[in-house]
C-alpha positions in Angstrom: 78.4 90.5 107.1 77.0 89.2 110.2 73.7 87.4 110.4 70.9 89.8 111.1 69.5 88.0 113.8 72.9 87.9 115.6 73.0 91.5 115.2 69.4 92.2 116.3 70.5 89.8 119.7 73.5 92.9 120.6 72.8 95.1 123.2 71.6 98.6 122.0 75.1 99.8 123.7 78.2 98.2 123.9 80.4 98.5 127.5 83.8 98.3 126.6 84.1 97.0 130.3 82.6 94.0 130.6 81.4 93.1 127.0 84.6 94.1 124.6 87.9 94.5 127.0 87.1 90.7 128.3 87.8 89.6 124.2 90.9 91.9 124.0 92.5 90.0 127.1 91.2 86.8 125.8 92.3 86.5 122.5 94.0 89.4 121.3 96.7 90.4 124.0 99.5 87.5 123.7 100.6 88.7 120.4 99.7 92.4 121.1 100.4 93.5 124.6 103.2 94.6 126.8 105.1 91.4 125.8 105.3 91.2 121.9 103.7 94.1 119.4 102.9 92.0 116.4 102.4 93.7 113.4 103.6 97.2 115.7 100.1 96.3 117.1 99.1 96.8 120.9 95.5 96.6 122.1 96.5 96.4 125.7 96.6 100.4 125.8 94.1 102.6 124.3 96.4 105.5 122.7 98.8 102.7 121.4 95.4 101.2 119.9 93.9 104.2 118.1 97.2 104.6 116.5 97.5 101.1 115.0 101.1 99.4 114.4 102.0 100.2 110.3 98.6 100.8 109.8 95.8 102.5 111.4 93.3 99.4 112.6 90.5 101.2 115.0 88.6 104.2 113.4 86.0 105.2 116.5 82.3 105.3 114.4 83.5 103.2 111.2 84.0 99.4 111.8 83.6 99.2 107.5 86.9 100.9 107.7 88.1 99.3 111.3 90.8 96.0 110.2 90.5 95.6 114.4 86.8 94.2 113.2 87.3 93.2 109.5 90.1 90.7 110.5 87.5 88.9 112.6 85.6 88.4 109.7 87.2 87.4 106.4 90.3 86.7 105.1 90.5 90.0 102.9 93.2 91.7 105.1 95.0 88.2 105.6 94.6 85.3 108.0 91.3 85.9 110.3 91.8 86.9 113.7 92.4 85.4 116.1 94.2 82.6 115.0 93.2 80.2 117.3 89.7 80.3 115.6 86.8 82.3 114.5 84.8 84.3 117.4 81.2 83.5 117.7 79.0 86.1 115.3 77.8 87.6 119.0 81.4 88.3 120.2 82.2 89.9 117.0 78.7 91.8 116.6 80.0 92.9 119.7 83.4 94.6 118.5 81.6 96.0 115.6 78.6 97.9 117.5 81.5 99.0 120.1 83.5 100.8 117.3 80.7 102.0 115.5 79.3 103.6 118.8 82.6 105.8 119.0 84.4 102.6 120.8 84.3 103.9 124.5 87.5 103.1 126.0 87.0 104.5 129.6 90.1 106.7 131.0 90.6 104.3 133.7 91.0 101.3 131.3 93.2 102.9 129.2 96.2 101.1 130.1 98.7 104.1 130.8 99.5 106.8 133.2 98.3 110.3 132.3 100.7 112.3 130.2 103.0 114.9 131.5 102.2 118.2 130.7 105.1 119.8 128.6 107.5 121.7 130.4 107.1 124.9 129.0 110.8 125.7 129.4 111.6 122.7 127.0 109.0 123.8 124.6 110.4 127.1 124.1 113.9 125.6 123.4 112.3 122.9 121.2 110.8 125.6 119.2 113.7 127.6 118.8 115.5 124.9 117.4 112.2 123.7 114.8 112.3 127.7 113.2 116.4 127.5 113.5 116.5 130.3 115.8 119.9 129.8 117.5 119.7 133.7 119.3 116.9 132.7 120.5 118.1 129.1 120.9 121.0 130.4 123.4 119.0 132.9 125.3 116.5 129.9 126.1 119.0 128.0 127.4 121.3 130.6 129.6 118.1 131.8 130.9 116.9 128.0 132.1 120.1 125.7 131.9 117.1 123.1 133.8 115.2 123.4 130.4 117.9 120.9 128.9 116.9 117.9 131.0 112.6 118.9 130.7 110.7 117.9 128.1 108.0 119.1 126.0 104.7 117.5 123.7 104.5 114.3 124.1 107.5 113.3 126.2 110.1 114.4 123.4 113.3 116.4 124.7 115.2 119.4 123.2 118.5 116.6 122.7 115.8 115.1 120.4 114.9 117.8 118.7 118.6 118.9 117.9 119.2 115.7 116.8 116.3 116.3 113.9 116.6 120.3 113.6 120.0 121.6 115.2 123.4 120.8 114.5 126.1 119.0 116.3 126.9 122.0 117.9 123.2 122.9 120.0 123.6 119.0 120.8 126.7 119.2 122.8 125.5 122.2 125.1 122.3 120.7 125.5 124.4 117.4 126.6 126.5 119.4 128.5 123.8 121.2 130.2 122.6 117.8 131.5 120.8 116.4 128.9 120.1 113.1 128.8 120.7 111.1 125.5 118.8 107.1 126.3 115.4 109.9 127.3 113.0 108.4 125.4 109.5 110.0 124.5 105.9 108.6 124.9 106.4 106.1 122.0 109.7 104.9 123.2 111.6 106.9 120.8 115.3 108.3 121.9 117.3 111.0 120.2 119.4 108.9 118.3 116.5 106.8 116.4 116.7 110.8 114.9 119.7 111.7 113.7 120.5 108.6 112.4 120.2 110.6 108.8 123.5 112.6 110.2 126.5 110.7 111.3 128.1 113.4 113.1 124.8 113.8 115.1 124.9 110.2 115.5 128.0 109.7 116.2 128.0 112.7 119.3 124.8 110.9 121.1 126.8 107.5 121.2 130.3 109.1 122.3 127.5 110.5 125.2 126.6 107.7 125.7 123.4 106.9 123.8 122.2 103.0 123.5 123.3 101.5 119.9 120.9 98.8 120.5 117.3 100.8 121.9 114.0 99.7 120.8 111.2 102.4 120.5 107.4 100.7 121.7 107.3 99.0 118.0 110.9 97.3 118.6 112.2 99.4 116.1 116.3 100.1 116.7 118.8 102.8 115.4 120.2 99.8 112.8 116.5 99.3 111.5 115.5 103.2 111.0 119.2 103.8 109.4 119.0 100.7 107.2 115.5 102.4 105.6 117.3 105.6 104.5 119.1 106.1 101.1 122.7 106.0 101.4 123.1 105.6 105.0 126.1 103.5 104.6 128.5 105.4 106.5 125.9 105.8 109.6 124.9 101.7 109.6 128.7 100.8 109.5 129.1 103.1 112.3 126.2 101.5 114.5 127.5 98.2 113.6 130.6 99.3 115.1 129.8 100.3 117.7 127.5 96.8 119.0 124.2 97.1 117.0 122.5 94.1 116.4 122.4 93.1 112.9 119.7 90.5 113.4 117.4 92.7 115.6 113.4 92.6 114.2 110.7 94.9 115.0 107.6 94.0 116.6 106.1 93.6 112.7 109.2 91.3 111.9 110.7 94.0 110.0 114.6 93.8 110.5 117.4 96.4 108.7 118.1 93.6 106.5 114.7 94.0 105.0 114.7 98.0 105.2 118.0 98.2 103.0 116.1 96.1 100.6 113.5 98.2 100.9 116.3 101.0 100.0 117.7 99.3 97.5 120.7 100.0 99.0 123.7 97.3 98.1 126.1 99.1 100.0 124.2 98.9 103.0 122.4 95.1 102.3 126.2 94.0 101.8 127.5 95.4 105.2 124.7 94.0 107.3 125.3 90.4 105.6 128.9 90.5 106.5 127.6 91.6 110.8 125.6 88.8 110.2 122.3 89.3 109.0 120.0 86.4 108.3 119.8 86.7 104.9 117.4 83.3 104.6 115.0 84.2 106.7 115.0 87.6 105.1 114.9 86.6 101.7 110.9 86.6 101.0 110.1 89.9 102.2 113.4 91.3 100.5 113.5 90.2 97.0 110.5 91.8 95.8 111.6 95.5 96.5 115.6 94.7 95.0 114.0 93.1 91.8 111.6 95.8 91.3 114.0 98.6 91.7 116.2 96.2 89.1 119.4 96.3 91.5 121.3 93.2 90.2 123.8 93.9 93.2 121.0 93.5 95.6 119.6 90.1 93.7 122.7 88.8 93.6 123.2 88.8 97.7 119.7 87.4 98.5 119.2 85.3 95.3 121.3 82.5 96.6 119.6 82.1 99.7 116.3 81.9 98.9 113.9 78.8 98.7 111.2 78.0 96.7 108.9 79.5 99.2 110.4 82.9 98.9 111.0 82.6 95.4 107.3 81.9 94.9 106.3 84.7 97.7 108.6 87.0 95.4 106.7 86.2 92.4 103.4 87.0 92.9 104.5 90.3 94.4 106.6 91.4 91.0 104.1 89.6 88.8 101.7 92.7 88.7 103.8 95.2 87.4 104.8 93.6 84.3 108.7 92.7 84.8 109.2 89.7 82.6 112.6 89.7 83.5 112.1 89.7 87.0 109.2 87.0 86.4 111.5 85.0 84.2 114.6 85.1 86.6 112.2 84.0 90.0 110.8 80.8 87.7 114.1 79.5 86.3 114.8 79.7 90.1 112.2 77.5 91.0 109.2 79.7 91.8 105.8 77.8 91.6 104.0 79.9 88.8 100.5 78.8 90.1 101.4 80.3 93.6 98.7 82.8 95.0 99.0 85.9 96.7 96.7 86.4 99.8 93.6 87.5 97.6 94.3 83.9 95.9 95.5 85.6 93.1 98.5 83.7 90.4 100.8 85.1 89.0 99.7 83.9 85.7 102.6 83.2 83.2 102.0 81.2 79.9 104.8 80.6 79.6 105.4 78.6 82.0 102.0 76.6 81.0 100.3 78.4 84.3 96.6 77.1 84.9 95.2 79.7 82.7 91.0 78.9 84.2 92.8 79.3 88.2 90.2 81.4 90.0 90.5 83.5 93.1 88.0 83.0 96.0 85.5 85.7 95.2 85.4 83.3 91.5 87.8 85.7 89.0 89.9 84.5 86.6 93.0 86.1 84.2 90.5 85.9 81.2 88.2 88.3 83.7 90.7 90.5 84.5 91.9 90.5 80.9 88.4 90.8 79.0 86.9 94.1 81.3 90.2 95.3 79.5 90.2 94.2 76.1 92.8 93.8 73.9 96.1 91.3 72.7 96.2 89.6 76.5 92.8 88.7 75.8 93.6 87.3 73.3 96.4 85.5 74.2 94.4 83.6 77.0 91.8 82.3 74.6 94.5 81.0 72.6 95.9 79.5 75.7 92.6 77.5 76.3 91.3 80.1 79.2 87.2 79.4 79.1 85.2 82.6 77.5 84.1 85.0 79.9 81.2 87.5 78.9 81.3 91.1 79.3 77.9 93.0 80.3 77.7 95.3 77.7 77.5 99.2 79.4 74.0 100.5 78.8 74.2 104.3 77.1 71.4 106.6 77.8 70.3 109.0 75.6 72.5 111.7 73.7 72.5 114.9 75.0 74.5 118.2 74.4 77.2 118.9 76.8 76.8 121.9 79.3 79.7 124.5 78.4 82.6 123.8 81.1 82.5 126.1 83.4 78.8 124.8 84.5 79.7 121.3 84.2 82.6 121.8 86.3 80.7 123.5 88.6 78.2 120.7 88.9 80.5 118.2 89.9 82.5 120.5 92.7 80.1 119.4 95.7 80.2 115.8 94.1 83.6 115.6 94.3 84.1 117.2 97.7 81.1 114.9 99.5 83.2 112.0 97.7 86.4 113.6 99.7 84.9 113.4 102.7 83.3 109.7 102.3 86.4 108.2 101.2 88.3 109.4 104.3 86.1 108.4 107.0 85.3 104.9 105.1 89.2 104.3 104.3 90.7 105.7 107.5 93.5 107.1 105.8 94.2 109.8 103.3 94.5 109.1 100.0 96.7 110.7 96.9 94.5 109.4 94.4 91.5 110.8 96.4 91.8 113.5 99.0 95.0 115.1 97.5 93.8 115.4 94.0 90.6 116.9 95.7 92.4 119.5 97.9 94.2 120.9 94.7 90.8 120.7 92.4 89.3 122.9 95.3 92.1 125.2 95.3 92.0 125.4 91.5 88.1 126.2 91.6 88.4 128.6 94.3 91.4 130.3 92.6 89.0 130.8 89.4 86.0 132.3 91.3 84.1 129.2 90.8 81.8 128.1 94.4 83.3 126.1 96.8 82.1 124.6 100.4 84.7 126.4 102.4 83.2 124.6 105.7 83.8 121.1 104.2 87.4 122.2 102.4 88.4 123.8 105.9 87.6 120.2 108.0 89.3 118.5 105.4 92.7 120.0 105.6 92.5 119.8 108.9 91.4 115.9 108.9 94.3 115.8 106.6 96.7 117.7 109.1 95.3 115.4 111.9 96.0 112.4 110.0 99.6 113.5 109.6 100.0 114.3 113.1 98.9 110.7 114.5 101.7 109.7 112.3 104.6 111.7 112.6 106.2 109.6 115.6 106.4 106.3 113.2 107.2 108.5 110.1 110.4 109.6 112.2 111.5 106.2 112.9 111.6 104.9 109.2 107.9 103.9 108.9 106.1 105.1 106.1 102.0 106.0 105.8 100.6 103.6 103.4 101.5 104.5 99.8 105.1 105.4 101.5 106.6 107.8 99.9 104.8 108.2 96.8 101.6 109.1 99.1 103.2 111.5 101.2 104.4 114.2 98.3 101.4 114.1 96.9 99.7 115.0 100.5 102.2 117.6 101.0 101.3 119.1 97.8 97.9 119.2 99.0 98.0 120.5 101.9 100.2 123.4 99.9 97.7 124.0 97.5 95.3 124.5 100.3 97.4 127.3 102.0 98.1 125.1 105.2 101.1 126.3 107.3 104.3 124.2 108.2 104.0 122.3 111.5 105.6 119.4 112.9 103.8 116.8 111.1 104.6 118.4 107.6 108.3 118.9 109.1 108.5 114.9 109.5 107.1 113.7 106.5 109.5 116.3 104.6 111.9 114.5 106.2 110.9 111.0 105.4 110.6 112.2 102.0 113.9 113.7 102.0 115.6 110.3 103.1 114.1 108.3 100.8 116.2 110.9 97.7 118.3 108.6 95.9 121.9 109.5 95.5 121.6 110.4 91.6 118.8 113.1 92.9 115.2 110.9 91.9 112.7 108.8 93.7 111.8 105.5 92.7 108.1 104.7 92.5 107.3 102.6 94.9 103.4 102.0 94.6 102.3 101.6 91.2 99.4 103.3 90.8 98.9 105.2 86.9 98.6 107.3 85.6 98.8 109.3 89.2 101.9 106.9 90.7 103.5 105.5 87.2 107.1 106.1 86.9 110.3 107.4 88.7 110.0 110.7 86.7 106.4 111.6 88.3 107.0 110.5 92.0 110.4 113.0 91.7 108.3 115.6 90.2 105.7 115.5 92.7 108.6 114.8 95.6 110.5 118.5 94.6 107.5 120.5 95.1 106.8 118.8 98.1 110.4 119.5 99.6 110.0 123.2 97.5 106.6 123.6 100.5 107.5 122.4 103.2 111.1 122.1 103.7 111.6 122.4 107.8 112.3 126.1 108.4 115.5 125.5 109.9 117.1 122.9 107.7 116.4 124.9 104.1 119.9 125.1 102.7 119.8 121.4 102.9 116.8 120.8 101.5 117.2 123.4 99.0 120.6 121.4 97.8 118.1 118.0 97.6 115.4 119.9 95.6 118.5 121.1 93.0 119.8 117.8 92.8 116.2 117.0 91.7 116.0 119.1 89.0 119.3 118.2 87.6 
């Protein structure tokens, strides 16, 4: 924390004018401003900075929660910011009053032109095509031909709204009513970042004309979102033949080499290799995903390439879940098996004769870690010469008879909804582990007359729905919510137990979800997190009811044949 004298020096308000927009410029805007978007990150516009880059960094009235502030503190989110060198404790007392008095950002400072309002033409098209309505679809159109070439909420057309709801079919008359297929929305998006999960859809916006090769605000390009989505083979052979970029990178350095990894997708890693991908440069950040998925055809591509750097990178990212083989195959490769992650962590392997006493910044060790645990690893690292650590013994208080369930339960409902609400406005994002487990206990209780805080579930869900909605651009372009995946079902099924209607939002990350189906019908975990996120055969449980919810109203004979495939 800052110094308290430092702290008690700051003025009582903060003007973003002259006292916070002066740092931005100074130190903050070469690597996140008009020019480059590292991370996905821009702090040259306001909008762009409450929505953060692949994470949310600036939570107005929480700087505990705000990475815009903890980065200019510590090293617990990675290097400090900026890296030119530490701010003085004034400038960053500064930042942290600022967000924790709502950050002001001042309309004229913003950075960006006032927002159209939607044409209201377009919306009703758009809208049509979200509840697959094609009478009404046609009337909306032969009534106001115009409404083709409008657009609606937030700068997104009815082309691009085909492209995600309609079929090829509502595409072409909208293009042949005028539409425009390189429109792009407020976040740079264009119709054919998507329907890059269709490559008939794809394939009509580029014989109109569409740009292979567009970048949305975060530099993401049709190759990158395609390249994220199982078995999109077809569809990325297509955009590589017709000019995409195989090299492209996003403004966070993510490139489609790295999202088909992320896929662990051979077919699609092995046609982007042969267009030329930098598989080197690549390696690092890919190996991890491939190993952990155990797709020997996707180790085999990047395994030759990579250097003792990336090898060592690889290993301290497989380490903690447990894959000897993986472990075993990155060392005999060369991997340095004292190498730390960015909390200083090893990936401790004995092995190997790994330093058994290494200790993180913060003064852990493995025999910490291992003795709060008990058991045979314990064990083991005594045997391996790790120094004794001693356990504070848990104090017990007095025995007591239980209360019967019902009244015990009943105690701990406003516990557990005041922890609900804590952990989102500390945390900035919603948790499954936390605010979806709580949204279905609530329904549960409710459901079996016990007493509730209706006001506190209601602003909840829609916290919850609000939280969806600031994300369902970047969700639509390949980017997950942290937790990917795995997070997002167990939202949905949240939000489901709760009662909350279908919208837009819940229409997106239905689709992510969808996308992410492997082609034998499951989901691979891809945050290990028991016992709620612990194998492949919970995340597809969880996955199917979420597709079972909130399957898009006009799409549900697809997702229907995903959701069978499931249960087969």
């Amino acid at each position: 924390g800052l110094p308290t004298a430092v702290s008690a020096q700051t003025p009582a308000s903060v003007s973003f004018r002259t006292d916070v927009l002066p740092l931005l410029r100074e130190h903050c805007v070469s690597c996140h401003g008009p020019t480059q978007q590292m991370n996905g990150l821009r702090l040259d516009r306001r909008s762009a900075a409450l929505t953060g880059g692949t994470i949310t960094v600036l939570i107005p009235g929480n700087s505990a929660a705000s990475r815009l502030y903890l980065k200019l503190v510590g090293t617990q989110y990675g290097q400090q910011m900026p890296p030119s060198g530490r701010l003085s404790d004034h400038e960053i007392a500064l930042v942290k009053n600022w967000i924790d008095q709502g950050a002001e950002w001042p309309d004229d400072l913003a950075g960006e032109a006032a927002a159209r309002p939607p044409d209201l033409s377009a919306t009703r098209l758009m809208d049509a095509l979200r509840r697959g309505d094609r009478a009404r679809f046609d009337q909306e159109l032969q009534a106001q031909p115009s409404a083709a070439t409008a657009a609606g909420h937030g700068g997104s057309t009815p082309l691009m709204y085909a492209s995600l709801y309609g079929d090829v079919d509502a595409m072409r008359r909208l293009l042949q009513a005028g539409a425009d297929p390189n429109a792009v929305n407020g976040t740079g998006t264009t119709a054919i970042m998507w329907s890059v999960g269709d490559i008939e859809k794809t394939r009509v916006l580029l014989d109109a004309g569409a740009r292979v090769d567009a970048r949305a605000d975060d530099g993401r390009t049709p190759l990158i979102i395609a390249s994220s989505q199982n078995g999109a083979a077809r569809v990325v052979k297509l955009l590589l033949d017709r000019g995409a970029a195989s090299t492209s990178a996003a403004s966070n350095r993510t490139t489609a080499l790295r999202q088909a990894a992320g896929a662990a997708d051979p077919d699609v890693m092995r046609l982007l290799i042969e267009a030329g991908a930098d598989v080197k440069a690549d390696a690092a950040a890919s190996l991890p995903p491939v190993l952990l998925a155990k797709c020997q055809a996707c180790v085999d591509m990047l395994i030759p390439h990579a250097d003792a750097q990336a090898l060592s990178a690889a290993l301290v990212a497989v380490a903690r879940w447990g894959d000897a083989k993986a472990v075993r195959l990155l060392v005999d490769r060369g991997a340095d098996v004292n190498a730390r992650d960015a909390d200083g962590r090893t990936a401790l392997m004995l092995a190997c004769n790994a330093d058994v006493n290494a200790k993180t910044p913060a003064g852990q060790t493995a025999a910490g870690f291992a003795a709060i645990r008990g058991g045979p690893i314990a064990q083991e690292l005594a045997r391996a010469g790790a120094r004794p650590v001693t356990v504070p013994p848990v104090e017990k208080g007095p025995s007591r008879l239980a209360p019967p369930a019902h009244v015990a339960v009943q105690r701990s409902l406003p516990l557990l909804q005041q922890s609900d609400v804590t952990f989102l406005r500390k945390a900035g994002c919603v948790s499954c582990h936390n605010n979806s487990l709580t949204a279905m206990t609530i329904a549960l209780a409710r459901k079996h007359n016990l007493n509730v805080d209706e006001s506190v579930a209601r602003g909840q869900v829609t916290r919850i729905s609000t939280y969806l909605e600031s994300w369902r651009d970047r969700v639509l372009r390949g980017l997950g919510i942290p937790g990917g995946h795995d997070t997002v079902s167990y939202i949905l099924v949240g939000l489901g137990a709760e009662g909350h209607p279908s919208d837009p939002a819940t229409d997106a990350m239905a689709y992510y979800l969808k996308l992410r189906q492997m082609p034998d019908g499951h989901w691979r975990i891809g945050t290990h997190r028991p016992p709620l996120e612990a194998s492949d055969i919970q995340v597809t449980a969880v996955s199917l009811r979420a597709l079972q919810l909130y399957a898009p109203l006009s799409q549900r004979a697809a997702y229907e044949a995903s959701i069978q495939l499931a249960a087969d």
